[in-house]
C-alpha positions in Angstrom: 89.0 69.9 69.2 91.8 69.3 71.5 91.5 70.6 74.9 94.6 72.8 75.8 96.1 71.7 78.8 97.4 74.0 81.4 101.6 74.2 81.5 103.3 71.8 83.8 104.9 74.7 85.5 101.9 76.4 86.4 101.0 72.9 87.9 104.1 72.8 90.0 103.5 76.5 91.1 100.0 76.0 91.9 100.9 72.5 93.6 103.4 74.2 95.5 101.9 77.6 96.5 99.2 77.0 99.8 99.2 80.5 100.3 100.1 81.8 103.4 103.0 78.7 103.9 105.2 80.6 101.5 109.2 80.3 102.1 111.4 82.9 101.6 115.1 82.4 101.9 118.2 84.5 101.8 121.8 84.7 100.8 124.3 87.8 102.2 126.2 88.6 99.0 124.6 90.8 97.1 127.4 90.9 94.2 126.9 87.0 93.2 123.1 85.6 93.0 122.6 82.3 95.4 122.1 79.3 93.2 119.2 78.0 95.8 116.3 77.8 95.0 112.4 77.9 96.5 109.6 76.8 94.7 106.9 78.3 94.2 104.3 80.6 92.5 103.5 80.8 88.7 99.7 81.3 88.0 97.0 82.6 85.3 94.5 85.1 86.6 91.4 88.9 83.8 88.9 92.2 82.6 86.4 95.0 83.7 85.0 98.9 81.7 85.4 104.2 80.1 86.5 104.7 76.6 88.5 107.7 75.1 88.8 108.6 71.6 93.1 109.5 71.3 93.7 112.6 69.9 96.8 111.7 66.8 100.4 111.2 69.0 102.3 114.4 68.4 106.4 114.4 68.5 106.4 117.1 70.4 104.9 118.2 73.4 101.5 120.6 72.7 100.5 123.6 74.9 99.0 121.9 78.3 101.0 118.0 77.5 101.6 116.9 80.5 105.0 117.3 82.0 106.6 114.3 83.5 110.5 113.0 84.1 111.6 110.1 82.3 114.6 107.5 82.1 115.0 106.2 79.0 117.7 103.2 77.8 118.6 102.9 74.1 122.1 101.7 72.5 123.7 105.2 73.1 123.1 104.6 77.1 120.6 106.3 79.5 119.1 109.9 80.2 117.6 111.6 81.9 114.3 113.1 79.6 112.8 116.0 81.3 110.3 118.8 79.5 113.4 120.9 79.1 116.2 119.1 79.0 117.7 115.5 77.8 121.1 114.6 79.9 123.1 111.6 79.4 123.5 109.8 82.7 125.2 106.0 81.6 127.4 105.6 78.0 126.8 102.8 76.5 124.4 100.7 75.3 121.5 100.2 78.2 118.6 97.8 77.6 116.5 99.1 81.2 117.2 101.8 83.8 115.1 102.3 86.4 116.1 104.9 89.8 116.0 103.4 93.6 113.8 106.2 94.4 116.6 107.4 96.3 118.7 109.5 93.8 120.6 106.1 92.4 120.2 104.4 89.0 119.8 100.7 88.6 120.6 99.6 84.7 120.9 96.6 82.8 123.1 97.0 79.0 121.5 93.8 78.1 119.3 90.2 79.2 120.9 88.4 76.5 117.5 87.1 75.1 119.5 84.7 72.7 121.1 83.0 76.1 124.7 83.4 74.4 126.6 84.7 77.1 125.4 85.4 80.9 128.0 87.6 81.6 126.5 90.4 79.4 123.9 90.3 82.0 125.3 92.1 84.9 123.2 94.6 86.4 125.0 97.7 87.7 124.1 101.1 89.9 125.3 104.3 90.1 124.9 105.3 93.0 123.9 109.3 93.9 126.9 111.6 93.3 129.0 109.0 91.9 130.7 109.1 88.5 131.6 106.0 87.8 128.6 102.8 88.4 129.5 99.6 90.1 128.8 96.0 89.2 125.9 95.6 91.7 124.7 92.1 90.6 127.2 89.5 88.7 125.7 85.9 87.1 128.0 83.2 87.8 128.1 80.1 85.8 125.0 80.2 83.7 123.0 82.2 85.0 121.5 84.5 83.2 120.1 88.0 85.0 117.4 90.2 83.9 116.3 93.1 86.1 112.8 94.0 86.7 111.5 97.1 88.8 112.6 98.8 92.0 111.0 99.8 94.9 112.1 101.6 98.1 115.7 101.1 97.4 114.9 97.1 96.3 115.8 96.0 93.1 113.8 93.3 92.1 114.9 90.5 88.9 115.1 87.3 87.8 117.5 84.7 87.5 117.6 82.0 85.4 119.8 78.7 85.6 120.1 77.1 82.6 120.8 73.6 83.4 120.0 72.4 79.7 117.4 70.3 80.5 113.9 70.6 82.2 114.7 69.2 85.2 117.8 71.4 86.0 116.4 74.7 84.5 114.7 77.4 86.7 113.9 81.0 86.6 113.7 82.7 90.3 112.6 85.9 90.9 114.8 88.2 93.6 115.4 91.1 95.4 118.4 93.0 96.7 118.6 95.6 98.7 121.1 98.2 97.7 121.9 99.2 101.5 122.7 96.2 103.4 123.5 93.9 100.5 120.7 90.8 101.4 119.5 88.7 98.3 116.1 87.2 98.9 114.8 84.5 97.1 110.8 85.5 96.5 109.2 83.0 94.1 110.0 80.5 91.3 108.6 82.3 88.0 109.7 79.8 85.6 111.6 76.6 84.0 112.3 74.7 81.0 110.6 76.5 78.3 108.3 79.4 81.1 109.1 82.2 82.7 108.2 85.8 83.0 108.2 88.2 80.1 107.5 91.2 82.6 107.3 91.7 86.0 105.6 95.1 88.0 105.6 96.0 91.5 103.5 98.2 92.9 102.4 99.2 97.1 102.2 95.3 98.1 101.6 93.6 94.9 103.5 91.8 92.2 101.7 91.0 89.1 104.4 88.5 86.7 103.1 88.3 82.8 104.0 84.8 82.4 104.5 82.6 79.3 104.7 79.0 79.0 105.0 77.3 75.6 102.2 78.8 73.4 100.3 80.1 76.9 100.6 83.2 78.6 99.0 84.6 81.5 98.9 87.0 84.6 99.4 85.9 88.1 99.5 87.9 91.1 101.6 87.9 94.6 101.8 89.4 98.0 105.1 91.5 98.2 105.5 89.9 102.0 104.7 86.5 102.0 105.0 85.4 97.8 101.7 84.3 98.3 99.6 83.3 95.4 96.7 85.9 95.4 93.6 87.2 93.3 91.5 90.2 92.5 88.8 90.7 91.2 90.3 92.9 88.4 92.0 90.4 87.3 91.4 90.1 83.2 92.0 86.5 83.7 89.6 85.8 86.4 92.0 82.8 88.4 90.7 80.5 85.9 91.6 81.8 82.2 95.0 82.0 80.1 95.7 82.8 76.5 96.3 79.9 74.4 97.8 81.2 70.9 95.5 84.2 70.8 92.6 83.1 72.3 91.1 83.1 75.7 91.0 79.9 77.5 88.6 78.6 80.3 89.3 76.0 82.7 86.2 76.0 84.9 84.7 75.6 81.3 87.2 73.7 79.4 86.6 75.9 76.6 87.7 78.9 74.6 85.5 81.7 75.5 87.1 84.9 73.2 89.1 86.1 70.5 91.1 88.1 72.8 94.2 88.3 75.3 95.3 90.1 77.9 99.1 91.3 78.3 101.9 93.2 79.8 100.4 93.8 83.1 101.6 97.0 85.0 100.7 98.1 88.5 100.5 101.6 90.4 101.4 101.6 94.2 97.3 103.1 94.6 96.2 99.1 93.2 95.4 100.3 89.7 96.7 97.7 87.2 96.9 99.2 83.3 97.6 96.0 80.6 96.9 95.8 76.6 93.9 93.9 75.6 94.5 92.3 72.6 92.3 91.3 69.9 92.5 89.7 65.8 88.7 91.0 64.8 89.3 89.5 61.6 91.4 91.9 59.6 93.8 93.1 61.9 95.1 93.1 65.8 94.1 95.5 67.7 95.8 96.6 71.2 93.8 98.7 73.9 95.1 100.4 76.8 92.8 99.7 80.1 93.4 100.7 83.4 91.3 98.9 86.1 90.8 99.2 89.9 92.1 95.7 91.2 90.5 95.4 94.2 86.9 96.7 93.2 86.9 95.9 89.3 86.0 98.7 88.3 87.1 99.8 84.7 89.3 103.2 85.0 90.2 104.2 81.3 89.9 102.6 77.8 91.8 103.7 75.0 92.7 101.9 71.3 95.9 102.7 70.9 95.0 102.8 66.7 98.6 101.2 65.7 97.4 98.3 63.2 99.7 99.2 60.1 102.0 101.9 61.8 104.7 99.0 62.2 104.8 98.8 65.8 103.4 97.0 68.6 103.3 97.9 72.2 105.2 96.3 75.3 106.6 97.2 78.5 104.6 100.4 80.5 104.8 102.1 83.5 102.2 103.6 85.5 102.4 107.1 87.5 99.9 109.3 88.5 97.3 110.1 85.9 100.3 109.1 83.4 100.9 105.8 81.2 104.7 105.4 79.3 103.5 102.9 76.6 107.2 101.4 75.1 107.1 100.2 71.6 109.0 98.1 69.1 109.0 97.8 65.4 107.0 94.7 64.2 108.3 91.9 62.0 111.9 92.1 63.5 113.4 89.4 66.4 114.9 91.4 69.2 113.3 94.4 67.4 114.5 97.6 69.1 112.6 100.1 71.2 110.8 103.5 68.9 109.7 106.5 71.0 107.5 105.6 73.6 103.9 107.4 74.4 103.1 109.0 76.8 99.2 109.1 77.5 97.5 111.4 80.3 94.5 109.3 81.4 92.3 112.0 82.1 92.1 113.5 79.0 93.4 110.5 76.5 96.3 112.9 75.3 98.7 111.1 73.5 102.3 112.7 73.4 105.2 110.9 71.8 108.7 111.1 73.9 111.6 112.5 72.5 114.1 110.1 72.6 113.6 106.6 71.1 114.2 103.5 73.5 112.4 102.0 76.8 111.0 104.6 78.8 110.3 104.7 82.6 109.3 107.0 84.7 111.2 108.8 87.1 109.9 107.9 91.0 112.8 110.1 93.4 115.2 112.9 93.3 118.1 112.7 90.6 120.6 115.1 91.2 123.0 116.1 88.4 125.8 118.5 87.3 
């Protein structure tokens, strides 16, 4: 059996990444991405254990579902879901919007997964009371641009240069914040054939779900520093990774189960929610988990019961005693979103939203007319 070898660019990251010698640097546009770059910090980090039995999704909400504001992006733009009420806030197609926390929405209409045209990945804001959003972050050259989360009016997203070969691509995660205009340059996340396929922030935490080649894995940062740090949470335990499937050792240098770990979300109260995947023979099978990062501690378990519906799960969001689980047909490249779940962890409710597309849920005030 060939032992797997870990990526080259979780090498470099690791290589690169002391710890508390982190750089940070920073550009004053906040219209046209700087083209520097600082390297550093791509890792591969694992699980921990309360089970619920999920009562059937319903399509809409039963007496005593719990009530919760959502934004939700889909090819006809992006609204505003509330329990009584759906406005539209952006025409349009909109791949992601996420509010500031601060009554303004950042959106992205697309990443351009295919890489065919970087300009189709600006990411714009409307700001609160405006009519009309502005281009808040333009890609120049090729660059590509994919926004991530926000936080206390910071937008966080990546940035990837696509030199055409391995030495001259990178993907860099940034911030921007909307009121003074300053870029920041936090951490490489990526390169030739690597990078992130999502990114959370939560309190003073970013937790990247990384891929490289056939590998994927979680690895964690201070929000400060882009320090390289662990948990004892973490599903990977700072020595595993997912090699097509399969769970990877390197203390052991050996495959130690039929399962993987992905989409990693965090709350801003340390709790970190991710999908444990598993093939047990017949079919995969995705479980929702919740865990307390700094203690271990198992939260919630739920099987999400999806093998043959035609979907599989992807991006979430965490709030509360909420979960938004966002789905996407099976089978189909660049499949679009279906209507998301919404799961109460206390109680293992499963409601399914309203509108079809990727959901998020709504952190500040939105005021509209």
């Amino acid at each position: 059996m060939i032992r797997p070898v870990a990526p080259a660019v979780l090498i470099l990251v690791l290589a690169a990444c002391g710890g508390d010698d982190a750089t940070e640097s920073s550009t004053t546009t906040s219209t046209v991405p700087a083209t520097t770059t600082t390297e550093a910090t791509t890792t591969t980090l694992a699980p921990a254990t309360t089970t619920t039995t999920p009562p059937a999704p319903t399509t809409t909400a039963p007496a005593g579902a719990p009530e919760a504001a959502l934004l939700v992006a889909n090819d006809d733009g992006a609204f505003l879901v509330d329990t009584d009420f759906t406005f539209q806030l952006v025409t349009g197609p909109v791949e992601l919007a996420i509010d500031d926390e601060e009554g303004g929405l950042v959106f992205q209409r697309s990443s351009d997964r295919s890489a065919q045209d970087p300009q189709a990945t600006v990411i714009e804001y409307l700001a609160p009371d405006a009519f009309e959003p502005i281009d808040l972050l333009i890609p120049t050259g090729k660059q590509y641009l994919d926004l991530a989360d926000a936080q206390d009016g910071a937008v966080w997203y990546t940035r990837r240069d696509a030199g055409g070969t391995p030495e001259t691509t990178t993907e860099t995660l940034l911030t921007l914040d909307i009121a003074s205009g300053v870029v920041d340059e936090f951490t490489v996340t990526g390169g030739w054939e690597s990078g992130a396929l999502d990114l959370s922030v939560g309190g003073d935490t970013v937790v990247a779900y990384w891929s490289a080649e056939a590998t994927t894995g979680f690895a964690y940062f201070d929000a400060e520093s882009a320090a390289r740090i662990g948990f004892p949470g973490d599903p990977y335990q700072s020595t595993q990774f997912c090699v097509d499937g399969s769970l990877y050792d390197e203390a052991t240098g050996g495959f130690v189960a039929e399962v993987c770990f992905e989409y990693a979300q965090l709350s801003d109260d340390g709790r970190l929610a991710f999908y444990e995947r598993a093939f047990d023979g017949v079919q995969v099978r995705y479980v929702l988990v919740v865990v307390d990062l700094d203690s271990g501690d198992e939260l919630f378990r739920q099987d999400l019961e999806r093998p043959d519906q035609g979907w599989a799960p992807v991006e979430m969001d965490v709030l509360g005693d909420l979960v938004l689980v966002n789905r996407t047909e099976t089978g189909v490249f660049d499949a679009p979103y279906t209507r998301a779940l919404l799961i109460e962890l206390s109680t293992g409710l499963v409601t399914e939203v309203g509108v079809a597309g990727q959901a998020r849920f709504l952190r500040g005030p939105m005021a509209i007319d």
